[in-house]
N, C-alpha and C positions, 0 to 999 in steps of 0.2 A: 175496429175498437173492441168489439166483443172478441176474435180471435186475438187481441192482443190478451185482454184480461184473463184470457182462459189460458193463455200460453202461461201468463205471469202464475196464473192458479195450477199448474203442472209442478212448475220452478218449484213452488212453495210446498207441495205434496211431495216431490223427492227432495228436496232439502232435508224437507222433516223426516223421509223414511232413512236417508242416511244420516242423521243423527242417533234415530234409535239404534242404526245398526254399529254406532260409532259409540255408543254407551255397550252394547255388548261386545263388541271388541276392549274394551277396558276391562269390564269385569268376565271375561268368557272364562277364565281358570278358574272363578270363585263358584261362579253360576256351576258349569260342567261339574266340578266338585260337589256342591250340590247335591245336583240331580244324580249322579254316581253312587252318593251313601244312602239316597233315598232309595233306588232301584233296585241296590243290590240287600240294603236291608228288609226292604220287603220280600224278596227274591228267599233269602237266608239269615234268617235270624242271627247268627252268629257274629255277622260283618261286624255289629257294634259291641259285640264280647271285648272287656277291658284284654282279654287277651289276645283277641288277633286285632285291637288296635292298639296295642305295645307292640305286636311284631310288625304292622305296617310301619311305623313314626322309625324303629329300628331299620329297615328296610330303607325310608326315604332320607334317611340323616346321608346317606353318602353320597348319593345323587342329588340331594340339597348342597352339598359342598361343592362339587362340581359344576354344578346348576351357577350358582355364585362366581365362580371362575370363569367361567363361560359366558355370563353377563358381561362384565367386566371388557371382555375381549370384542362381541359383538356392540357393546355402546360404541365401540371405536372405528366399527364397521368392518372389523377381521372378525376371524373363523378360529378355532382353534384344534383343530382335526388330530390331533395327535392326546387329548388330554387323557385319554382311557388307557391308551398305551404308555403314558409318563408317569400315572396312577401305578399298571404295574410295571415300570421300573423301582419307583419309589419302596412298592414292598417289596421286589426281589431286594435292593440294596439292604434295605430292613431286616428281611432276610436272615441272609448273608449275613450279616454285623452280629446280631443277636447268635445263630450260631458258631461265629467264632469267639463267645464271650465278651460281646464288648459289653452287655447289659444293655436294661431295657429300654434307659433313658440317652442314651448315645447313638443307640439302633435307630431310635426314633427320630431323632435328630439327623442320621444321614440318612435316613429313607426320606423325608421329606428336603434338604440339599439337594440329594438327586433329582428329586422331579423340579425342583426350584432350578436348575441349572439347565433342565432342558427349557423350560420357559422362557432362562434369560436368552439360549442361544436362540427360540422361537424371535423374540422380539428385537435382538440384534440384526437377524440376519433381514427380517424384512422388514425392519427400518432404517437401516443402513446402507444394507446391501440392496435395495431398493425392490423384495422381491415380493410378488403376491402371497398373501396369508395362504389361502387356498396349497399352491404349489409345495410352500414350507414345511408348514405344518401337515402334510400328508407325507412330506418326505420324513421329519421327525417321527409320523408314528410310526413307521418301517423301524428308522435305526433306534429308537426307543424299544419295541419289541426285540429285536435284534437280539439287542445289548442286551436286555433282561432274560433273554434265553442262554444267551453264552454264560455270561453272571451264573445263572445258576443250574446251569449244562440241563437245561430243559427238565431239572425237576424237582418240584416244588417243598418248600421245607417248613414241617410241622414245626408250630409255637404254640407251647402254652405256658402263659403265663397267665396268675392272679388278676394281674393287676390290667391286663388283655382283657380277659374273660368278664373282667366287671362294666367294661365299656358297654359290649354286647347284653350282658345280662341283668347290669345293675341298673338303679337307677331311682326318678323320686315318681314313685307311681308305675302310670304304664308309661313316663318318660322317662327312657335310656340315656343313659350318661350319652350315649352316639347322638342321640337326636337333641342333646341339651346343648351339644358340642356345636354343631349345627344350627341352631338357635342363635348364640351366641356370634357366630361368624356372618348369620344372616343379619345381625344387627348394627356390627362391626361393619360389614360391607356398604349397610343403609347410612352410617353415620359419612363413612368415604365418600359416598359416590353425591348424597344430596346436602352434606353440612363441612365438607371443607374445599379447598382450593384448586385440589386434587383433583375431586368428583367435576366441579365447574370446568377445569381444563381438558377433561377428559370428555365429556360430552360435550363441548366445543371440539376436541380434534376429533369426533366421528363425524357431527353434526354439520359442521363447516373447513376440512383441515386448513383451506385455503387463508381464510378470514382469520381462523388459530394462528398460524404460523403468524399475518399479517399484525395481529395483538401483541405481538413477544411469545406464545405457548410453541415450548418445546414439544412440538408434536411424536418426533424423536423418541424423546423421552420417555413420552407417555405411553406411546406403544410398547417400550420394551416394559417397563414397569407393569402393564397389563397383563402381556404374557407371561413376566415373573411372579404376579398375581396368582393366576392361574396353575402356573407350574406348582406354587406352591400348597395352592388349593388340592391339585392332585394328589402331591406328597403327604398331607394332612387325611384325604378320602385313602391314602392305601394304606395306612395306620387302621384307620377304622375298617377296613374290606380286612386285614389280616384279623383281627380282632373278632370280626364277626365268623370267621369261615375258618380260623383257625392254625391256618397257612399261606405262605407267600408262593400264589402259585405264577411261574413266568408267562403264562398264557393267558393275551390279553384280551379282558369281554368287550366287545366293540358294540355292546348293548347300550354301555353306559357312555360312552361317544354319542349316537342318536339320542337317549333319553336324554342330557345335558342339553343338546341343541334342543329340544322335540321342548322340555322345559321352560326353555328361555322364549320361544317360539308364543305356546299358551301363552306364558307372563306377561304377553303384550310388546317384549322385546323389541323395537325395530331393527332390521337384520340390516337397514339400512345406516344404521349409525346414530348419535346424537341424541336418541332417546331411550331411557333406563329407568329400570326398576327394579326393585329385589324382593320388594312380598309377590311380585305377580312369579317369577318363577321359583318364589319359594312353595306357592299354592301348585303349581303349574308339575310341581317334583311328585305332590304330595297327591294329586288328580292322576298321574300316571301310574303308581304306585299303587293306588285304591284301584285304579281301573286293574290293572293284571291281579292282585289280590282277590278279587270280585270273581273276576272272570274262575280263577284257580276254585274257589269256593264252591263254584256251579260246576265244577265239575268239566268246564271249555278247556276243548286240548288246545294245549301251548301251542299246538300249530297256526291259532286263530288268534293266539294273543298279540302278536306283533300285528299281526292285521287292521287288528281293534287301535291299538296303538297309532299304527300309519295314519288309519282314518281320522284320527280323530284329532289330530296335527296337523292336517291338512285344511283342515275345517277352521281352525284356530288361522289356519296362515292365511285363511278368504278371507276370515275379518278384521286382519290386521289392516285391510287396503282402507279396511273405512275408519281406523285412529282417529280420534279426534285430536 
């Protein structure tokens, strides 16, 4: 009897400890943000200067768009390995269009088409064609780079425009028109994914496809429409990357492929499907962000920044196993 009670009194001590660790599994993007502005502001005064947190929020506005796209894709329990590379096709097309004078509002329009078209054939081909995310979409980011190199024979073409320049540099406060942009799509995305029919079907076809299909939910469907999500998100982020850096260059950063995932990861994401959310990896863009900023501020060579990065994703992905 006494070894039973004491067995039951164990039971009841790790219950509880994975509980707690199941509360920081939910809040770990908020907490780690946190603890980030407190260390590095003690570290260096400057971290909370309105002006290098106007260049951080500038910085996280693109990899919050993406971050967003890439939600989307993993609530469904796919991957989308191609989004950095459909990013830059979107501003090579952009590109291109702006300097053969189509203007600014047309350019922008087909640089976002383009990466919206690689999305739909992302969601076509692996839900029709019955193919793993994984396989696809590592095949698209090849022929997405590909294309954006031949497009624009491998070299990249200055833009400047006003009305470009004000995304990057405008803004109401130290909030940039880029990270208002952002804002704005992150709210859009919260209202889809948890207040219409859309969002319900969709974390049904990660969470369960079988039981989905079995309900009426075109699971079909929803996969491609996630990837055209996505796609489109990309084409919206290389609007704001040509904006901020001032050119559309063919050469794709496969930085912002990992930080998207690495994001959504923080956010509490499950990579298994069926469970979403859009402020954990909108915090989870803006933790990664401060972290290499921090890091840059101290004076740590870039060679250890992705290190710090790895680590610290990795950490996030141990205590996703204990989700509540």
């Amino acid at each position: 009897m006494a070894n039973a009670t004491l067995a039951a009194g164990d039971r009841e001590a790790w219950s509880a400890r994975l509980k707690d660790l199941g509360f920081w599994a939910e809040w770990a993007a908020l907490v780690g943000l946190v603890v980030l502005v407190i260390v590095f502001q003690a570290l260096n005064p400057t971290f909370l200067s309105a002006g290098n947190i106007a260049s951080m929020l500038v910085a996280a506005a693109i990899l919050i768009i993406l971050a967003v796209g890439q939600t989307f894709v993993i609530a469904t329990a796919g991957i989308d390995l191609s989004i950095a590379s459909t990013m830059t096709l979107g501003a090579v097309a952009f590109g291109q269009a702006y300097a053969a004078g189509w203007g600014l509002p047309l350019s922008c329009l087909l640089g976002i088409v383009a990466s919206a078209l690689v999305g739909v054939a992302n969601g076509v081909i692996i839900a029709r064609g019955k193919i793993t995310d994984f396989i696809v979409t590592l095949g698209t980011l090849s022929a997405a780079s590909g294309l954006a190199l031949i497009l624009a024979d491998g070299k990249p073409v200055t833009i400047i425009d006003p009305v470009l320049l004000s995304l990057s540099t405008g803004g109401l406060g130290i909030f940039g028109w880029s990270f208002v942009i952002a804002v704005v799509v992150a709210l859009v995305a919260h209202v889809m994914l948890f207040h219409t029919r859309f969002g319900t079907h969709l974390l049904a076809t990660g969470g369960a496809p079988e039981s989905a299909t079995a309900m009426g939910i075109s699971t079909e469907r929803i996969k491609i429409a996630v990837y055209t999500i996505s796609g489109t998100l990309a084409g919206l982020g290389a609007i704001l990357l040509v904006a901020r850096i001032g050119a559309a260059e063919p050469a794709a950063n496969t930085s912002f492929l990992l930080n998207s995932v690495a994001a959504v990861v923080l956010g509490g994401v499950s990579l298994f499907g069926g469970r979403g959310t859009i402020i954990g990896p909108f915090i989870g863009a803006m933790l990664l962000v401060a972290l290499v900023n921090g890091l840059t501020l101290l004076g740590v060579s870039q060679f250890y920044q992705p290190l710090a990065v790895g680590i610290v994703v990795v950490l996030a992905a141990l205590l996703t196993r204990f989700q509540r």
